[in-house]
N, C-alpha and C positions, 0 to 999 in steps of 0.2 A: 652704533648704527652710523653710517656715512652715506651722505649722499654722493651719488654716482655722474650726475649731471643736472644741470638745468636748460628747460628751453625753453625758448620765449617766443611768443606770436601772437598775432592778431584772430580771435576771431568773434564776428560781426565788427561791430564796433566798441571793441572792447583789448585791450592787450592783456594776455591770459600768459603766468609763466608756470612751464610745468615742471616739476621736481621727478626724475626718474629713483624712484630709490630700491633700495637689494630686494632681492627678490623671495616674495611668501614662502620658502623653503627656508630662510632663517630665522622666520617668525611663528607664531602659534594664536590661532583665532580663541579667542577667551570671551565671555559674556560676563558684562558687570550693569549696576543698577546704579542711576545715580537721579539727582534730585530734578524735576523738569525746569526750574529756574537753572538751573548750574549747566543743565545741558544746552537750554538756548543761549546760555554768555560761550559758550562751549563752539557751540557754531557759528556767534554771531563772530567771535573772533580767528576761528579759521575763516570765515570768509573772506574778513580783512584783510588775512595773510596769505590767502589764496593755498590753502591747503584743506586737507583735508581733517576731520575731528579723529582720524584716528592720527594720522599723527600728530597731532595737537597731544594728543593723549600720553603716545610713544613720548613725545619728548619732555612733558613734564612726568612723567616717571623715571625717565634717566635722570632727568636735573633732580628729582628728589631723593635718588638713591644713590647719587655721585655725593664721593668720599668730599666732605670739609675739610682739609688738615686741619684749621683753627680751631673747629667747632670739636672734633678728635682729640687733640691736643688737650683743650679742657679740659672733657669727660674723662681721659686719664688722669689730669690735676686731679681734679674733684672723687674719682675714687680713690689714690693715692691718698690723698688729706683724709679721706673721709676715712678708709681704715686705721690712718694714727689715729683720727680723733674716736675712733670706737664704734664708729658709725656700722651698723650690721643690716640697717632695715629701713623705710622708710618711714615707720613708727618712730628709731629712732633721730631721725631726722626733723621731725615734727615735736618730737622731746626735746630737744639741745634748742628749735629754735622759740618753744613757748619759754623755756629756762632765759635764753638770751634777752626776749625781749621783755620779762618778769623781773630782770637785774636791771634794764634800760626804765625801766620803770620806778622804780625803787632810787635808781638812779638821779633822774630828774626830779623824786619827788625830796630828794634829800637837800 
């Protein structure tokens, strides 16, 4: 999503800047539920930015769905390792790490 313009004005006494952005033919009106604390920090902070809670919305959903390379990168490391090391399941993940810290133990107590 890109915005297309901004404009800015007065009115009363107040300076209002307004965001034109693409137009509802690119978008899709959806219903969600969410918690009544989370929705008033939800407005109280579009307010601040002078927009609106839907896109307040629109844009942390992009920011949460936009690709990490870094955070990518890992999660290939970590399956990568994780098939050498025999890793199949998250059972076995929770097995290798009670084992690991069972040796860490024995460790210290030696």
């Amino acid at each position: 999503m890109s915005w297309e313009s901004c404009e800015t004005g007065w009115k009363g006494n107040e300076l209002k800047r307004v965001y034109a952005t693409p137009s509802m033919e690119e978008g899709k009106i959806i219903s969600i539920t969410v918690a009544a604390d989370l929705l008033a920090k939800a407005e109280e902070k579009a307010a601040r930015e002078q927009r609106t809670v839907n896109e307040l919305i629109a844009d942390a959903v992009t920011r949460y769905l936009s690709a990490d390379p870094e955070w990518e990168a890992l999660l290939a490391w970590g399956r990568e390792h994780g098939k050498k090391s025999g890793i199949r399941s998250e059972e076995d993940v929770e097995r290798m790490s009670d084992e690991w810290r069972q040796q860490k133990r024995q460790a210290a107590a030696s």
